[in-house]
C-alpha atoms as one frame of an Amber mdcrd trajectory, in Angstrom:
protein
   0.000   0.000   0.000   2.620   2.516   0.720   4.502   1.575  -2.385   1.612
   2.277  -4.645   1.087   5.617  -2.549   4.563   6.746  -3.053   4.168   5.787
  -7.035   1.276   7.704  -7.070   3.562  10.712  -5.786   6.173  10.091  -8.322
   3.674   9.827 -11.201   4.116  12.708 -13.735   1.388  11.564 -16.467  -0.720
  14.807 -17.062   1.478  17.291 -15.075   2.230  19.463 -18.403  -1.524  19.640
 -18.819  -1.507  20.859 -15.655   1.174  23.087 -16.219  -0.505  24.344 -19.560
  -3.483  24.726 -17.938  -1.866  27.248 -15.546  -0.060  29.115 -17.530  -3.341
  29.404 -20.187  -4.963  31.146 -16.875  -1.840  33.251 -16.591  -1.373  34.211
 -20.632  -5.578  35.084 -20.316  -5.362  37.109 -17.760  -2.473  39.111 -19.265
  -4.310  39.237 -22.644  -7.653  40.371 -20.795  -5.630  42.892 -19.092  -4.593
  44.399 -21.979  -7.139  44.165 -24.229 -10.317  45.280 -21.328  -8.032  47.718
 -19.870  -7.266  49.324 -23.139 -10.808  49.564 -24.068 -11.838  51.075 -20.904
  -9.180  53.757 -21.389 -10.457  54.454 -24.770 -13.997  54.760 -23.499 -12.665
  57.118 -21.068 -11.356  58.905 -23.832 -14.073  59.148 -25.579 -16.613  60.266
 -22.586 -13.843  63.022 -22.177 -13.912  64.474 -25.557 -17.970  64.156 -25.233
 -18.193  65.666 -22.585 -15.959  68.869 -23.154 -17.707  69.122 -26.548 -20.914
  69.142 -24.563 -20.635  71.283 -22.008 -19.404  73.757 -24.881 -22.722  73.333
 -26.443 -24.675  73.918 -23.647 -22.605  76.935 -22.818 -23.328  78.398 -26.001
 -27.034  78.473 -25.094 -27.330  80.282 -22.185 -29.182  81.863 -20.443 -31.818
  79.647 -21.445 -31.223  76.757 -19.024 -33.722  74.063 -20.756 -31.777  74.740
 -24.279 -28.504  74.619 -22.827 -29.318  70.866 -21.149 -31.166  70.049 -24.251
 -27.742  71.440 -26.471 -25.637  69.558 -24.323 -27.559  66.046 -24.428 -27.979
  66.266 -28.338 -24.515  66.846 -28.960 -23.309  64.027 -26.658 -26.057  62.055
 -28.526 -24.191  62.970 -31.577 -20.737  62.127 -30.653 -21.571  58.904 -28.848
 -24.294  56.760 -30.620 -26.805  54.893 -28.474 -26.904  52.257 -30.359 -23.523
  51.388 -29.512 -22.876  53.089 -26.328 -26.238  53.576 -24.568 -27.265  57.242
 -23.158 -23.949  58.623 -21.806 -25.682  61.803 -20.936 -29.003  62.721 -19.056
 -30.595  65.769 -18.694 -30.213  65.832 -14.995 -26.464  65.491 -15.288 -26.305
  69.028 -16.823 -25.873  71.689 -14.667 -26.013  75.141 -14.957 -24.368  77.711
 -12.984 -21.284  80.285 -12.732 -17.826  80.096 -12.824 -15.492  81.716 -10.751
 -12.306  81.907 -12.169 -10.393  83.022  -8.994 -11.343  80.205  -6.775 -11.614
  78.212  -9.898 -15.105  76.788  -8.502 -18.698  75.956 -10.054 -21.718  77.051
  -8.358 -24.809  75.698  -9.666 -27.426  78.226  -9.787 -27.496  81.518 -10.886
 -29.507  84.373 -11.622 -27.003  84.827 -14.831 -25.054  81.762 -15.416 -22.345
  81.702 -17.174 -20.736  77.856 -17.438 -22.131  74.747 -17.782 -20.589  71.393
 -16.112 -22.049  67.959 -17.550 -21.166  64.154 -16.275 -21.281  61.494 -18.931
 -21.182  57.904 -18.091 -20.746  54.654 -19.403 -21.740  52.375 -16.293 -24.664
  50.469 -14.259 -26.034  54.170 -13.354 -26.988  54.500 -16.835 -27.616  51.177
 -17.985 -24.615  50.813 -20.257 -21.691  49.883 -18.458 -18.618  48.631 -20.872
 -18.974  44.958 -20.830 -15.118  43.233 -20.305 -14.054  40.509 -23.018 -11.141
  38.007 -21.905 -12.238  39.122 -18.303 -15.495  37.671 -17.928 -13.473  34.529
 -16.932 -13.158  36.534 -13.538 -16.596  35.801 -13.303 -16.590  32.487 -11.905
 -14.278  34.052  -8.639 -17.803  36.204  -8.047 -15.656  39.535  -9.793 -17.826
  42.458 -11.054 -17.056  42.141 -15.045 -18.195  45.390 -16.444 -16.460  48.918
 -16.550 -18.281  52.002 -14.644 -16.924  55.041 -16.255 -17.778  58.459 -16.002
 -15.477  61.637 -16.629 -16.891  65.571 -16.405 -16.384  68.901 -17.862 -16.912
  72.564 -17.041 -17.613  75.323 -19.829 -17.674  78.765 -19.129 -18.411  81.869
 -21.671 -16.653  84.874 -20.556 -15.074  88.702 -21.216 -11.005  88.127 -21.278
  -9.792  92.014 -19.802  -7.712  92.278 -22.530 -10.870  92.840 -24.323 -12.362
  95.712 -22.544  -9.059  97.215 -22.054  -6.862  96.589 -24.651  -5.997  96.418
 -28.555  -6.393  93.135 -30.541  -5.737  93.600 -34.179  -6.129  89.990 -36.491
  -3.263  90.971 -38.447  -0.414  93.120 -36.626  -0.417  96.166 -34.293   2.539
  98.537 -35.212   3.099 100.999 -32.962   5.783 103.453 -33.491   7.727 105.637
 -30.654   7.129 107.147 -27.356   4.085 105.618 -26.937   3.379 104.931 -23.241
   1.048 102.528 -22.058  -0.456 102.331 -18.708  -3.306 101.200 -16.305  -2.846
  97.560 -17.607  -4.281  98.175 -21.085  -3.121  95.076 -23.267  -1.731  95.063
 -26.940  -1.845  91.627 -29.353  -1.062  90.779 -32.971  -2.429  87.506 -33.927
  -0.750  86.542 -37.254   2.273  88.358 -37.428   2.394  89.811 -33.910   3.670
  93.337 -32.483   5.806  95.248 -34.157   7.779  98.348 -32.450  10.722 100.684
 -32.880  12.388 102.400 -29.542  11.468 104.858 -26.829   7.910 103.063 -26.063
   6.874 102.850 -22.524   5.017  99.901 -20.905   4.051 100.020 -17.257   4.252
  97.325 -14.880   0.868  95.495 -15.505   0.292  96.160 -18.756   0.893  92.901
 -21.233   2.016  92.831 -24.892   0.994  89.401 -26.369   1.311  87.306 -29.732
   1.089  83.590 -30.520   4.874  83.353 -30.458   7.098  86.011 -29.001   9.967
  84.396 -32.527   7.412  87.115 -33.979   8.785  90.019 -32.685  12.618  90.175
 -33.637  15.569  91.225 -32.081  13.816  91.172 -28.382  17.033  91.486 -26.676
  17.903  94.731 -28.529  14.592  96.262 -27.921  14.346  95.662 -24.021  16.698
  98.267 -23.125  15.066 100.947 -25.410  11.576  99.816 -23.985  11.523 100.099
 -20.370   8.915  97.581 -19.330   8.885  95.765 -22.390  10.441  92.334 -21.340
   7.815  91.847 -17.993   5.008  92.661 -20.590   5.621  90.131 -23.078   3.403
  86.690 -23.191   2.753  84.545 -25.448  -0.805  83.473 -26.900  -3.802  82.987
 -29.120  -6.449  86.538 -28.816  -9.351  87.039 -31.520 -11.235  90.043 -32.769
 -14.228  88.533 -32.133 -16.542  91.655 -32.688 -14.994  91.674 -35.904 -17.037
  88.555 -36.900 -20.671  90.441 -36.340 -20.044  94.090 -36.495 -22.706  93.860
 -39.165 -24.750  92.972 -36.982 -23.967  95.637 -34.720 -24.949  98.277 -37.127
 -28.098  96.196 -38.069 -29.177  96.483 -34.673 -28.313  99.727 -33.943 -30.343
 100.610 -36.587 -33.364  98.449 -35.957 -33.655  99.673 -32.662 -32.741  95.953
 -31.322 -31.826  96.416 -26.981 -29.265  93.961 -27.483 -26.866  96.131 -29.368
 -28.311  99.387 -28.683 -26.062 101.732 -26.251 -26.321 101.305 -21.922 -27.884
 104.765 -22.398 -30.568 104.008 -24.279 -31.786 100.874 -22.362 -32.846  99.667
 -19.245 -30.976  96.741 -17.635 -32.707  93.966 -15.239 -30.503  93.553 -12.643
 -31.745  90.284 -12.514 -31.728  88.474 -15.600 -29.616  91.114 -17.476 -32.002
  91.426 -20.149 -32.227  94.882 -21.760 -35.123  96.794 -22.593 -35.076 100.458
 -24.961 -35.775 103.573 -22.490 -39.062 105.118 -23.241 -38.305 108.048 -25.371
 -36.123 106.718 -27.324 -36.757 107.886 -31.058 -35.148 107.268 -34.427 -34.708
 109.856 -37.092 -34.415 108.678 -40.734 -33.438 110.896 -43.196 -30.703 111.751
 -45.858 -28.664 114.318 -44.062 -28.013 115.287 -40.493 -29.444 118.150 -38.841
 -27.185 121.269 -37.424 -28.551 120.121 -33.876 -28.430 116.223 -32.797 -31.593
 115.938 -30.655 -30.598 113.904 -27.182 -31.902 109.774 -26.989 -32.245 110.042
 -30.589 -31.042 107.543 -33.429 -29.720 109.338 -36.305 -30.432 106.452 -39.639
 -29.022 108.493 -42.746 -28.859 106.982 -46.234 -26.364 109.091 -47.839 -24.042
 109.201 -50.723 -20.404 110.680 -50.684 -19.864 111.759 -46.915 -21.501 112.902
 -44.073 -20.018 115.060 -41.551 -20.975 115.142 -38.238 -21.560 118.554 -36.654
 -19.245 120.589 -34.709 -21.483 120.806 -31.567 -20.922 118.584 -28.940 -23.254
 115.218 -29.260 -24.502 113.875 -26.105 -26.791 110.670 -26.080 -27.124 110.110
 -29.963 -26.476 107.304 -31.893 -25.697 107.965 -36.042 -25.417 104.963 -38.230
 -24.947 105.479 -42.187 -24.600 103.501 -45.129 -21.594 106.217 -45.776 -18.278
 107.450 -45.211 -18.481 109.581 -42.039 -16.272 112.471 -40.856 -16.222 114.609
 -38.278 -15.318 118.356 -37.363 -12.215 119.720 -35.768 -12.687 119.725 -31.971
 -15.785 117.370 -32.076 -17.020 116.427 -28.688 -18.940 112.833 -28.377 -20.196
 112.216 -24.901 -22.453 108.765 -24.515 -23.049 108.196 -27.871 -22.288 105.511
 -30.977 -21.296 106.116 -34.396 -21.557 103.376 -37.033 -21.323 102.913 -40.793
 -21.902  99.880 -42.915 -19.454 102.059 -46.043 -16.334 100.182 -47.361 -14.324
 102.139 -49.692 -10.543 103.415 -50.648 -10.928 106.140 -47.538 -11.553 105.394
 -43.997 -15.455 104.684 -43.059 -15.014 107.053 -40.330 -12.432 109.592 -39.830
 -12.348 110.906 -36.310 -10.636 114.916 -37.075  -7.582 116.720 -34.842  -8.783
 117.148 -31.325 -11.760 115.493 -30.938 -13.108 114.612 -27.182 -14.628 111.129
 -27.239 -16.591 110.301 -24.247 -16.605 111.993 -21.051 -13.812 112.926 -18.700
 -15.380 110.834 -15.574 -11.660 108.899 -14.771 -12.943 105.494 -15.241 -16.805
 105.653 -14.230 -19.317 103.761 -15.877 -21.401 105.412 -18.672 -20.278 108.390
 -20.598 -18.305 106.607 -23.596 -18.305 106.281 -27.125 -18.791 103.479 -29.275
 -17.350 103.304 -33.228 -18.400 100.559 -35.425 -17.611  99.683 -39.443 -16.577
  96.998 -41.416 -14.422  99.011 -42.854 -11.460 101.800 -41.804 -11.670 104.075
 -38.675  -8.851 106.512 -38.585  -7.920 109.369 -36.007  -6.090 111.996 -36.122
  -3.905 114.288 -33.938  -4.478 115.414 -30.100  -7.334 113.646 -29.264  -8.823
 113.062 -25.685 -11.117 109.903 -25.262 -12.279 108.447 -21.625 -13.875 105.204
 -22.391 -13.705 104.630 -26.485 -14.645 101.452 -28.100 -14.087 100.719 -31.476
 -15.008  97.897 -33.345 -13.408  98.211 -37.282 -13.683  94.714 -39.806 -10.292
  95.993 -41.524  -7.909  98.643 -39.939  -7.718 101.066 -37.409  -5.133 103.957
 -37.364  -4.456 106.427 -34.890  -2.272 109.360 -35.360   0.290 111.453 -32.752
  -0.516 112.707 -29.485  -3.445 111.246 -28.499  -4.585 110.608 -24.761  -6.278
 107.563 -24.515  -5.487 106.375 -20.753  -8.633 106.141 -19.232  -9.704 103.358
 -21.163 -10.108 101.931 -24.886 -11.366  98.665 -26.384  -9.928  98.155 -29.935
 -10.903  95.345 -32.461  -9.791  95.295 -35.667  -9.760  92.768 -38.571  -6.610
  93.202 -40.231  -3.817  95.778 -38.504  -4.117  98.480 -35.429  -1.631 101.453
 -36.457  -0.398 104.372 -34.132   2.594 106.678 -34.415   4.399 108.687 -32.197
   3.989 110.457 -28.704   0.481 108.975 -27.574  -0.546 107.487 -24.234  -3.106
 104.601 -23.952  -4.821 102.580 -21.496  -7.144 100.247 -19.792  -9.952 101.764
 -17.542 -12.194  98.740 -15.896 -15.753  99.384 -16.361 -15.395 102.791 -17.605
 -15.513 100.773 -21.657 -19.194 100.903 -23.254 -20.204  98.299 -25.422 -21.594
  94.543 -25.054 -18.138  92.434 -26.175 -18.739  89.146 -27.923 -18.239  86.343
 -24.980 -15.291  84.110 -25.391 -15.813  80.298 -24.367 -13.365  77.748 -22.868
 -13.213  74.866 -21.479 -12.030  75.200 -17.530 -12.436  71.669 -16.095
């Protein structure tokens, strides 16, 4: 009996199955590994890249909350079939709220929200968990054999300040010599950058900006004849984006629409934000402007040649022509907007030596001036402007001498242009103007 017990020991028939058997377990495992790991990673991926795309969508819709969750679930509906993937997104996994980008938190709720954050799964919560492959072997050891996956993103539409207080030209922004710039006003070429000679002036704060600072040559040269230039340099991507519906600026300016009408001439809800036009508020349509611009009053003039604006000073009066406009010597604009749909060889509206444009309140809200064309906006020589927006589809050129430091907003479509011996800068709150929102993901 013990002899066949200690043969039994010694046998070794079957012992590679055994072995094989084993090591299939082992190479299974690996392969499962691999090839269920991978896919949940590429799932992941692919909630990600729904997700941001979604909460971009819903973004886009606010401040309708129900269009923003219904933007959101259609386009994750879109990206992720659910035939194949199930529903990744629900409406009650859109949320709406604000953003606030110093504490870099989401709030949900808000009487004016501004982001969106959405939650997209792929798991048991939603019925559609990814199913493993070479795994499900696990399930005989009582292992869960399914994937729960669910990543998140935050959108959020915003103002960047280098919009309301600074100059953004498409193309290039050449500025000449002496210029100073203060109060944190910012400057940025997009496609071929900033271009500058010596003597300019940049104050601690202020920020000079293109996509790549190889743009601007000879840096090293320049930072000793630019005090402040070297702390104000970054590096970036910045768009015009008024540019894209200045048309539709003047269209509503001169259909009386309270989204792109002036502060002056509406009534805000503190609330909801929505704007409503002042009662009193008249338009004027006509071929010619009178001597005397009437207060609350919207100038429409169909005109051919020119039209010059008169040399009194204009105070609560919008003007928007379908030609080239030009104004007086010593023309003063307080609260008011001057637009022109004209494209031609001159500039669409040629500001004249010395005009004041806006009023002199040192930053306070209300009081500026607001210049819109698809086409050119020059100004000339020894001008004074507190609060000037200008919004100008091709270029924008200002002359020497001009005091601009208590705030300008500057678009243009192709190249910003200033000479010598001017001063510009930002002024917080003291810019008119509704700016086109800018959208990003933050989360």
């Amino acid at each position: 009996m013990k002899t066949a017990f200690v043969n039994f020991l010694r046998d070794e028939d079957g012992g590679y199955t055994i072995w094989g058997l084993t090591w299939f377990m082992i190479y299974l495992a690996i392969g499962g590994l691999a090839v269920d790991v991978t896919d949940a990673y590429r799932n992941q991926t692919l909630l990600q890249s729904t997700a941001d795309t979604a909460a971009l969508a819903g973004v886009l819709a606010l401040p309708d909350e129900n269009a923003a969750a219904t933007a959101a679930v259609t386009n994750a509906t879109s990206n992720m079939d659910q035939g194949v993937h199930g529903n990744v997104l629900v409406t009650g996994e859109v949320f709406v709220g604000s953003w606030d980008f110093n504490t870099r938190t989401f709030t949900e709720g808000a009487a004016v929200p501004n982001a969106v954050r959405v939650i997209t799964r792929r798991s048991a919560q939603n019925n559609n968990a990814v199913a493993m492959n070479f795994l499900r072997i696990l399930s005989l050891t009582g292992l869960n054999t399914t994937w729960d996956i669910s990543t998140e993103a935050i959108a959020v539409g915003y103002t960047p300040d280098c919009v309301n207080d600074g100059m953004i030209a498409m193309n290039r922004l050449d500025l000449r010599s002496n210029n100073s710039h203060v109060n944190g006003i910012c400057l940025h070429g997009q496609e071929q950058g900033v271009d500058l000679q010596n003597g300019n002036y940049f104050e601690l704060g202020v920020q000079v900006s293109m996509p790549d600072l190889g743009m601007l040559p000879n840096r090293a040269n320049l930072y000793s004849m630019n005090p402040g230039l070297q702390e104000a340099l970054r590096e970036g991507d910045m768009y015009p984006q008024d540019v894209n519906r200045v048309n539709d600026i003047i269209a509503g300016l001169r259909n009386l629409d309270p989204d792109y009408m002036p502060d002056f001439m509406v009534n805000i809800d503190p609330g909801t934000g929505q704007r409503r036009l002042k009662a009193g508020v008249t338009k004027i349509t006509g071929n010619n402007l009178p001597a005397t611009l009437q207060p609350d009053t919207v100038y429409d003039i169909s005109c051919n040649g020119q039209e010059q604006l008169p040399g009194s000073v204009m105070n609560r009066v919008v003007v928007v022509a379908d030609c080239r406009i030009q104004s007086s010597s010593g023309t003063t604009i307080i609260d008011g907007a001057v637009a022109t749909s004209y494209i031609g060889n001159n500039a669409s509206i040629k500001m004249a030596a010395q005009s004041t444009l806006g009023l002199a309140d040192f930053c306070a809200a209300g009081g500026g001036v607001e210049l819109y064309t698809p086409g050119d906006i020059d100004i000339s020589a020894q001008g004074d402007w507190h609060g000037l927006r200008i919004v100008s589809g091709n270029d924008v050129k200002f002359t020497a001498n001009n005091n601009g430091i208590y705030g300008m907003s500057v678009q243009a479509g192709n190249n910003i242009d200033y000479t010598s011996n001017n001063s510009f800068g930002g002024c917080s709150g003291g810019v008119p103007g509704a700016v086109a929102l800018h959208y990003r993901l933050v989360h």
